[in-house]
C-alpha positions as CSV (number, residue, x, y, z in Angstrom):
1,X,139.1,68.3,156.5
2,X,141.7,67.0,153.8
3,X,144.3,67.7,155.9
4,X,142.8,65.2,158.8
5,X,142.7,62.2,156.9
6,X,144.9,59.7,157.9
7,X,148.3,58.9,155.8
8,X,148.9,55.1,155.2
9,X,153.0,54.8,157.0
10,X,155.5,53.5,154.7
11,X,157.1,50.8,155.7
12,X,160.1,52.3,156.3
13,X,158.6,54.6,159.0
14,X,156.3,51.7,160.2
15,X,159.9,50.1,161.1
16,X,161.1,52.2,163.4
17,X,158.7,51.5,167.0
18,X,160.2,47.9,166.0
19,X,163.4,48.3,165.2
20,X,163.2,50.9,168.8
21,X,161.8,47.9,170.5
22,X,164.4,45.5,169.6
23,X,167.3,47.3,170.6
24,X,165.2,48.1,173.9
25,X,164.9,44.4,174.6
26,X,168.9,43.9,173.7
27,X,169.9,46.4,176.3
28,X,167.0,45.1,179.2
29,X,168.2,41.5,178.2
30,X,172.2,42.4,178.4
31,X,171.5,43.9,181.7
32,X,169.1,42.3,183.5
33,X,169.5,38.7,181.5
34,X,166.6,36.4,183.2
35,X,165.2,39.1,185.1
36,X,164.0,41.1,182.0
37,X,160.3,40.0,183.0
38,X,160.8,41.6,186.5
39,X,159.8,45.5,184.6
40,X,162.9,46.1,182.0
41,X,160.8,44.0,179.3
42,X,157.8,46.1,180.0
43,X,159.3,49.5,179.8
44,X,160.6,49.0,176.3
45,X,157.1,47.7,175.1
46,X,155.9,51.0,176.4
47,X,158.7,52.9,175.3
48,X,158.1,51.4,172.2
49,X,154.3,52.0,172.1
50,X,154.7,55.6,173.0
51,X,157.1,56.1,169.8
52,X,154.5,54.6,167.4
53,X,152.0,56.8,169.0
54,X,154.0,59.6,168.5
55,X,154.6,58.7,164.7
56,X,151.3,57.6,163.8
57,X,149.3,61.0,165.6
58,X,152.5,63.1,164.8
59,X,153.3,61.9,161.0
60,X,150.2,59.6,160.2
61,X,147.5,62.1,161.6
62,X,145.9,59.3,163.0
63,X,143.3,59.8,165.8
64,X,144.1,58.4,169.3
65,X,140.7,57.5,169.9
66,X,141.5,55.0,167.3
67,X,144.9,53.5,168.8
68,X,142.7,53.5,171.9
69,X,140.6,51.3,170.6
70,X,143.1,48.5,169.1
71,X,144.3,48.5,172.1
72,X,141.4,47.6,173.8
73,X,140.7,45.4,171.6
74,X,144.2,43.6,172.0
75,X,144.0,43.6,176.0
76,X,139.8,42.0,175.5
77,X,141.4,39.3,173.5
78,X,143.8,38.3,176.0
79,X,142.1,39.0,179.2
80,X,141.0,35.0,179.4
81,X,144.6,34.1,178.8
82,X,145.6,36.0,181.6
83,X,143.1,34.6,184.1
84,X,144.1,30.9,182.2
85,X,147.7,32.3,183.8
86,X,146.9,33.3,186.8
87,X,145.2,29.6,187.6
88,X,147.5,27.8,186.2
89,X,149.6,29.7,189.4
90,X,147.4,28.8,191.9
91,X,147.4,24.8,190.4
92,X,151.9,24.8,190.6
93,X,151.1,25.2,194.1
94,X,147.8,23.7,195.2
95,X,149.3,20.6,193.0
96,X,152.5,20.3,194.6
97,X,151.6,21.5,198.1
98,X,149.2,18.6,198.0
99,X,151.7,16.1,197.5
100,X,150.2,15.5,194.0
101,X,153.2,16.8,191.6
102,X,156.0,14.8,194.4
103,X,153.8,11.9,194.1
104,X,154.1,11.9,189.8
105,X,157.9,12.9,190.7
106,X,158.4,9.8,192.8
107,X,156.5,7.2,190.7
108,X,158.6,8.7,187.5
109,X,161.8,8.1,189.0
110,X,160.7,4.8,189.5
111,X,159.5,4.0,185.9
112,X,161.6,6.3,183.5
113,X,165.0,5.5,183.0
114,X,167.5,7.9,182.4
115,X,168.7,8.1,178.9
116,X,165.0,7.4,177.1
117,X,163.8,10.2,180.1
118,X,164.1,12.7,177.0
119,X,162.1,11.2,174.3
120,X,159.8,9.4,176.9
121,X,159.3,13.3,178.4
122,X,158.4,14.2,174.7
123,X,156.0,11.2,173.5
124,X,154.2,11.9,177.0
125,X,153.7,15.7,176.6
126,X,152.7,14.9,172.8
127,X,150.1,12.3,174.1
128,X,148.5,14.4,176.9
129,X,148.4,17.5,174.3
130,X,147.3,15.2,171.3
131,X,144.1,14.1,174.0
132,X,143.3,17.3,175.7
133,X,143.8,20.1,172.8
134,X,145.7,22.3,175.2
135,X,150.1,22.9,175.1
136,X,149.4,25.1,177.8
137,X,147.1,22.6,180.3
138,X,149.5,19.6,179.5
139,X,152.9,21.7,180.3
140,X,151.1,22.8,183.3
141,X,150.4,19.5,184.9
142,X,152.1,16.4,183.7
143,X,154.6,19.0,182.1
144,X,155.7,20.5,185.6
145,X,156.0,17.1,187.0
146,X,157.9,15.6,184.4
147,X,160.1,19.1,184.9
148,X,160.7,17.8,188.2
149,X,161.9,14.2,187.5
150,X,163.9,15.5,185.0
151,X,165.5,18.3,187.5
152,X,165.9,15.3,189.9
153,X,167.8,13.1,187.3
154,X,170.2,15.9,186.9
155,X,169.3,16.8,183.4
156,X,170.1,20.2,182.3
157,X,166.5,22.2,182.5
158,X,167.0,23.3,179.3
159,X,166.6,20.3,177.7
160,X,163.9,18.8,179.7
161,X,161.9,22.0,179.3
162,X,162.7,21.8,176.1
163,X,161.5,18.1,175.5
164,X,158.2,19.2,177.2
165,X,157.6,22.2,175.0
166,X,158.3,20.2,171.5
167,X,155.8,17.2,172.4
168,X,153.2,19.7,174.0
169,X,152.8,21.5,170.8
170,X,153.0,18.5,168.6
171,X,149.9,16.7,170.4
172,X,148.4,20.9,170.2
173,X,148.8,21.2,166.6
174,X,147.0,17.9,165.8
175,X,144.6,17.6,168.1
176,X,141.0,18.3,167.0
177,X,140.3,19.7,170.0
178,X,143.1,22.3,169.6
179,X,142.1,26.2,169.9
180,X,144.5,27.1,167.5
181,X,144.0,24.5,164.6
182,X,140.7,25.0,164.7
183,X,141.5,29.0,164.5
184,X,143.8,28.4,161.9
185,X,141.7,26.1,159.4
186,X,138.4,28.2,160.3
187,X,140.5,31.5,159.6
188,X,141.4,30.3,156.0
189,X,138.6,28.4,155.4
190,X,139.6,24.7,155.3
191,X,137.6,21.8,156.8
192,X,139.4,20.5,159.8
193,X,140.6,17.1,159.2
194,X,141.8,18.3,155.5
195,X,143.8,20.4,157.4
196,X,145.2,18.2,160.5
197,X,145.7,15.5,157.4
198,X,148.2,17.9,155.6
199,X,149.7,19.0,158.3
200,X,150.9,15.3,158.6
201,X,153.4,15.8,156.0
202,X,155.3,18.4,157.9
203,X,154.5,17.6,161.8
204,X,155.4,14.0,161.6
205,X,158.7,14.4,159.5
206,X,159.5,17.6,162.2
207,X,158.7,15.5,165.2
208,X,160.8,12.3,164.5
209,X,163.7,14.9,163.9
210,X,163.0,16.2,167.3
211,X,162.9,12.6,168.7
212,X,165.8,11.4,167.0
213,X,167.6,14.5,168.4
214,X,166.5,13.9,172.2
215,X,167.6,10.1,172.0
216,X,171.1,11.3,171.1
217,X,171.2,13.4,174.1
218,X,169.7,10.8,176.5
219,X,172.2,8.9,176.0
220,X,175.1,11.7,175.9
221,X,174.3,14.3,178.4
222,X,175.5,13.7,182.0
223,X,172.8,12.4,184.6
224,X,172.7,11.1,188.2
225,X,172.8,7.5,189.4
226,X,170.3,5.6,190.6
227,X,171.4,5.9,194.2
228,X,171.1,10.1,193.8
229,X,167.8,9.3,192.4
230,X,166.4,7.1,194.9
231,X,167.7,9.5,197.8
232,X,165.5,12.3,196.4
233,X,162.5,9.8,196.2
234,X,163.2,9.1,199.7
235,X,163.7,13.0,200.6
236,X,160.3,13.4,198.6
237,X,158.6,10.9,200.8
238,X,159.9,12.3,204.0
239,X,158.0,15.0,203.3
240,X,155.0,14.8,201.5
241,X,152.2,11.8,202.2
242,X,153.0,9.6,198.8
243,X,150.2,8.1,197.9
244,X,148.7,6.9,194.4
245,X,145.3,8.2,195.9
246,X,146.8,11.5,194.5
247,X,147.0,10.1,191.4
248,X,142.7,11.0,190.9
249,X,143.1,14.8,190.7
250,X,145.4,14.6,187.5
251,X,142.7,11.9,186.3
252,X,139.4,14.1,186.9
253,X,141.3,17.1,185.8
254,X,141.9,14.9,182.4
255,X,138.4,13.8,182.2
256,X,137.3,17.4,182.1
257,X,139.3,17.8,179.5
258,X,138.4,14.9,177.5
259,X,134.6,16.3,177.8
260,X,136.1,19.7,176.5
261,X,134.8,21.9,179.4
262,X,136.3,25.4,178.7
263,X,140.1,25.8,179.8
264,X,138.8,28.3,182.5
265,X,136.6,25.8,183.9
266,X,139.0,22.9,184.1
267,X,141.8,24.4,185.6
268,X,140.0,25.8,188.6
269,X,138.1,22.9,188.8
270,X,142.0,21.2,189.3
271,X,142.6,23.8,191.7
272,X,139.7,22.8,194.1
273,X,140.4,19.0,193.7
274,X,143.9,19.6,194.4
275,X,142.7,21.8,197.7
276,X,140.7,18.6,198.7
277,X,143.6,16.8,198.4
278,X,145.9,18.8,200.3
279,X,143.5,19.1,203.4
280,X,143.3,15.1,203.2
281,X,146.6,14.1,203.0
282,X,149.0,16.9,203.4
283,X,147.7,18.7,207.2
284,X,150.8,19.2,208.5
285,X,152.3,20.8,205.3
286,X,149.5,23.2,205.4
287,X,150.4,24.3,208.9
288,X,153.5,24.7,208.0
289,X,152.4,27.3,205.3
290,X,150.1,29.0,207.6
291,X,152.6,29.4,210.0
292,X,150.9,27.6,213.1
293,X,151.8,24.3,215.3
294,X,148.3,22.9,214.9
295,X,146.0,22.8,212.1
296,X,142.1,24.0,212.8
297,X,139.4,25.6,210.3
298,X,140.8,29.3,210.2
299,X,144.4,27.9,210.0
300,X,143.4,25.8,206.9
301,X,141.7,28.0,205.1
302,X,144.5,30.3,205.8
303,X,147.3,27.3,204.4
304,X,144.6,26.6,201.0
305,X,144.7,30.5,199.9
306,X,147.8,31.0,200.9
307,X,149.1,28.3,198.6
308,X,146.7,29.2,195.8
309,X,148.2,32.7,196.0
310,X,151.4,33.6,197.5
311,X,154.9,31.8,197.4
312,X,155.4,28.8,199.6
313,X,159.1,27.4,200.7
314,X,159.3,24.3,202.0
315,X,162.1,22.3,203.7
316,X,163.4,19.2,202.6
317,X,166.7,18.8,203.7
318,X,167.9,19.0,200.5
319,X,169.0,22.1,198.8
320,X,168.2,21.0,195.1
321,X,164.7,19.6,196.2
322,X,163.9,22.6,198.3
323,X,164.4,24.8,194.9
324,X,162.1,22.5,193.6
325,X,158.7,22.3,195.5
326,X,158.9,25.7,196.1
327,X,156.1,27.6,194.4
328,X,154.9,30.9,193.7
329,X,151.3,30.8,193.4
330,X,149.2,33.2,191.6
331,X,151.3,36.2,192.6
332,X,154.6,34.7,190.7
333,X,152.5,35.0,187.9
334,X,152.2,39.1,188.1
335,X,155.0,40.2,186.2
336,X,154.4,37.7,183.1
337,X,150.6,39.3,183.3
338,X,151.7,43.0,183.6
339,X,154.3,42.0,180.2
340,X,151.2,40.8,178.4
341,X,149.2,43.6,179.3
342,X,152.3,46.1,178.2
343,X,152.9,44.0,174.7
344,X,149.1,44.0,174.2
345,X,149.7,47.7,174.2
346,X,152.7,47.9,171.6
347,X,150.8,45.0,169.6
348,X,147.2,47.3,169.3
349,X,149.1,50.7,168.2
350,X,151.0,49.0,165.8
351,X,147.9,47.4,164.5
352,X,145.8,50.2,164.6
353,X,148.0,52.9,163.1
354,X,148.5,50.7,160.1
355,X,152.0,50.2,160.4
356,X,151.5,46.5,160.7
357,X,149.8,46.6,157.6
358,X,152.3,48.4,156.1
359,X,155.2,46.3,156.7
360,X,153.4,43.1,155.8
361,X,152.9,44.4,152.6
362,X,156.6,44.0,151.6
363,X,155.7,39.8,151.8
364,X,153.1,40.9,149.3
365,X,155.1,41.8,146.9
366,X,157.5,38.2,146.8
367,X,154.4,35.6,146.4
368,X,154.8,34.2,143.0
369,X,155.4,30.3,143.4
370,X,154.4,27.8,146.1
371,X,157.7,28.2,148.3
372,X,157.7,31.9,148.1
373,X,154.0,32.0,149.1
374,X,154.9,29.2,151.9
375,X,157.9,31.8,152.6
376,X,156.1,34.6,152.9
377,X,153.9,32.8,155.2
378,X,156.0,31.8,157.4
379,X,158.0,34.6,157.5
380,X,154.9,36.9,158.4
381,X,153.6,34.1,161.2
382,X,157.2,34.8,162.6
383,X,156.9,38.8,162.2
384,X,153.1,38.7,164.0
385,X,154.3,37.0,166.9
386,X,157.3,39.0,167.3
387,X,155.2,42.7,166.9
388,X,151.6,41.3,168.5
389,X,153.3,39.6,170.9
390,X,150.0,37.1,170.6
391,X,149.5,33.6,169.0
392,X,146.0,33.6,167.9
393,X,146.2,37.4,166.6
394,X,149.2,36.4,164.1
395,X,147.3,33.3,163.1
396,X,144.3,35.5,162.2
397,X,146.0,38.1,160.8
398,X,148.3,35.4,158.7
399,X,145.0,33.7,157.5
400,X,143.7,37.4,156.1
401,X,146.6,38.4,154.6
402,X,147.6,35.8,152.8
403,X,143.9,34.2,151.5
404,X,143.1,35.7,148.7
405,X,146.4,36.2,147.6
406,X,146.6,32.6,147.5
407,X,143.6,32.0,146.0
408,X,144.5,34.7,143.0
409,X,147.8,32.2,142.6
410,X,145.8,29.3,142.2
411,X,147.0,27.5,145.4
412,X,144.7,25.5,147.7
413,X,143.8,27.1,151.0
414,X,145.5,24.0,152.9
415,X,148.7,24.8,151.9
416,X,147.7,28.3,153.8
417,X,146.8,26.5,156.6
418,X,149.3,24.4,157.5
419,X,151.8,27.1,157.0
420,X,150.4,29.2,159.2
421,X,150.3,26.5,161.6
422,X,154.0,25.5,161.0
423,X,155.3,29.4,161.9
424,X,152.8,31.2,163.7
425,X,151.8,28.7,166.1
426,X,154.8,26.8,167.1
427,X,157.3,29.8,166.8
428,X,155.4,31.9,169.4
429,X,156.6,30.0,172.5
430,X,159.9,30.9,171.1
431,X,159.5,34.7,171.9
432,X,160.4,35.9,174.8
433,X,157.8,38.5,175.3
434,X,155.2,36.5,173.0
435,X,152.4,35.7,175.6
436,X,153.1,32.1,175.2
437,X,156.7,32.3,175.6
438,X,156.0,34.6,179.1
439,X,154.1,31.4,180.0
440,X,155.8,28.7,179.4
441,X,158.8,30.3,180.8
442,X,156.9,31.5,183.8
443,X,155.3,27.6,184.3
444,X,157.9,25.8,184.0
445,X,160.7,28.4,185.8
446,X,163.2,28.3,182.6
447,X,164.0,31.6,181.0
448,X,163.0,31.3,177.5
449,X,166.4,32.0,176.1
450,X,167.1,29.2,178.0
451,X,164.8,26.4,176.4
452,X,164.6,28.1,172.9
453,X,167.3,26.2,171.5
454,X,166.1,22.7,172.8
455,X,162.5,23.0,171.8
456,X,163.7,20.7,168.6
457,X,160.1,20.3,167.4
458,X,159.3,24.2,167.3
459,X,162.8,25.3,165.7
460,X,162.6,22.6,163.0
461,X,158.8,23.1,162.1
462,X,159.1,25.9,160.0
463,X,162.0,24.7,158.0
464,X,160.5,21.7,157.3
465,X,157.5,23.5,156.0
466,X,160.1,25.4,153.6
467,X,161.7,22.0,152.9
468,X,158.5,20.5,151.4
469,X,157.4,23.4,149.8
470,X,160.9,23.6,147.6
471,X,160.8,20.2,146.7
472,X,156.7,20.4,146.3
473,X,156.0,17.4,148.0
474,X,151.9,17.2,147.4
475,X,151.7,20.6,146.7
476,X,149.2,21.2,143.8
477,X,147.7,24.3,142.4
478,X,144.1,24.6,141.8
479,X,142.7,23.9,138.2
């Protein structure tokens, strides 16, 4: 019986399924670069998993019913951001079949000029998030179109997807109707506007940086004329019915937000609006997509699923535009659900052996003042996403960890909160296998490598976080 009890891993054994899984993901990235996500990524979570599985029943004598059941655990908490995924797949091309997406495309060529497109991209994205709560509804929508425009100006994707990303999770980390700032300031035990109130300090200084940074390359970085940009207006027009009428399914879809229907709800409720729309003003597009000469009832039903699920391709005349509106639907979103399935896996064993644990237990041991506390922080926010592969599990786990260690130090629970907030949730878009950095990459069709060094807002966050906390700008302990 003594010899069944579990052995807690040392964190030098508790490094090795990572260390294995990094140098995995260095050889799948070397040789299949933005294809990683097509199965390479997800054999080296696996391969990964199976090597802590090995250690922790082999070494640890830890039960696999127990791993079995972290796992589980992992794959319930992320089954409704998969289905979140696969809708947002059928709204990229319901929304742009339907004319909706060109339409946003057109009217944004008209109105945003090129060198403030970059900081006008951001402001909008931190708007939309700041209103709705949501990074991933607001890069979905407005964030795809704007991805478009700035596509169509000739501005290096990178950037633009980058712009998007930093004002999305600005408006997200403020936003009262935010998942994860609720999460985090519930998790630690902080009322919510103490928390969005401190995080001010941090996320304001962070996003003017970010701004600053995007006007200097509006006005630097190469972009077409305005004679390239109206031809591609006209191309859009040539093919899709352009109408402002298409304007109301963005609208509704916002209202629903507004009135904080769950994200589930929303997004397939944008789905069917935008399927109304495309039957009313896009007929001969959906023939096209069905593959007949004349639309009738079988036909369009065929064309509707067909464009909720499957890849569409359609002809412009134009080379860059017909890379564009194509569209993948909900099956181009397979291979980002089958890596969050896979790092779901790799993120449960590791939790439930206790190796996680175990390694996190080495920021423990470095908490003495405020910025090694806000270091340690944010150096575990960083390490969770990277091992969980999940945003809301690091934030909980930071939250625990880190609680009642502050509270022993004497340093208020907002200080917790925002730091978690400043790594854990801004950081994990930056990962490439991080669920949210599968999304983003997969919604807007930039590899995250790709983006990662333009999301300005994300990069600077936690720095800024460790800026304040050094010079202990209103950073008090408790008497």
């Amino acid at each position: 019986m003594k010899n069944s009890t579990p052995k807690i891993p040392s964190p030098w054994l508790s490094a090795i399924p990572l260390a294995i899984l990094t140098a995995l993901l260095c050889l799948v990235i070397r040789c299949f670069g933005g294809g990683a996500i097509d199965g390479g990524s997800q054999i080296a979570l696996l391969s990964a998993s199976s090597v802590c599985v090995m250690i922790a029943i082999g070494i640890c004598r830890c039960r696999w019913a127990v791993l079995e059941e972290s796992i589980v655990d992992n794959i319930r908490a992320s089954a409704s951001a998969i289905i979140i995924l696969l809708l947002i797949g059928a709204i990229a091309g319901t929304w742009m079949v339907g004319g909706i997406v060109p339409t946003m495309i057109c009217y944004g060529l008209r109105i945003l000029h090129p060198s403030f497109f970059l900081v006008a991209t951001a402001l909008i994205c931190a708007g939309v998030s700041l209103m709705t709560g949501s990074s991933w509804t607001t890069i979905a929508t407005i964030g795809v179109a704007l991805m478009g425009i700035g596509r169509a100006m000739g501005f290096p994707e990178g950037w633009v997807a980058g712009a998007i990303i930093s004002g999305a999770y600005f408006g997200d980390k403020l936003s009262l109707l935010s998942d994860t700032t609720v999460l985090a300031s519930s998790t630690v035990g902080v009322g919510i506007f103490a928390h969005i109130r401190y995080m001010l300090l941090t996320t304001v200084p962070s996003m003017l940086v970010a701004l600053a940074v995007f006007a200097v390359a509006g006005f630097s970085l190469d972009h077409l004329d305005g004679e390239h940009t109206a031809l591609y207006a006209e191309t859009l027009r040539a093919t899709f019915r352009i109408s402002p009428w298409l304007l109301l399914v963005p609208l509704a879809t916002g209202i629903l937000i507004a009135r904080r229907l769950p994200a589930i709800v929303t997004l397939f409720a944008a789905v069917v609006f935008a399927c109304i729309a495309m039957l009313a003003a896009q007929p001969g597009l959906i023939a096209r997509v069905a593959g007949v000469g004349q639309l009738d009832f079988l036909s369009g039903f065929k064309g509707v699923l067909m464009t909720c699920f499957g890849p569409t391709a359609l002809e412009t005349g134009n080379p860059q535009l017909d890379e564009l509106v194509a569209t993948r639907g909900m099956s181009g979103m397979l291979n980002t659900v089958w890596l969050i399935l896979c790092a779901m896996c790799f993120g449960g064993v590791m939790t439930g052996s206790g190796m996680l644990r175990s390694l996190t237990g080495i920021f423990l041991r470095v908490v003495r003042r405020p910025f090694s506390a806000v270091a340690s922080t944010v150096g575990a926010g960083l390490f969770f996403n990277l091992c969980t592969a999940d945003q809301y599990i690091s934030i909980i786990l930071s939250g625990r960890l880190f609680r009642d260690l502050y509270a022993r130090r004497g340093f208020e629970a907002r200080l917790l909160s925002r730091s978690v907030e400043d790594s854990a949730t801004v950081c994990s878009v930056l990962i490439p296998w991080n669920s949210c950095g599968m999304t983003q990459a997969t919604v807007l069709g930039v590899s995250t490598f790709v983006y990662l060094p333009y999301c300005i807002f994300n990069l600077v966050s936690p720095l800024m976080s460790l800026l304040v906390a050094a010079v202990g700008w209103r950073i008090y302990r408790k008497q």
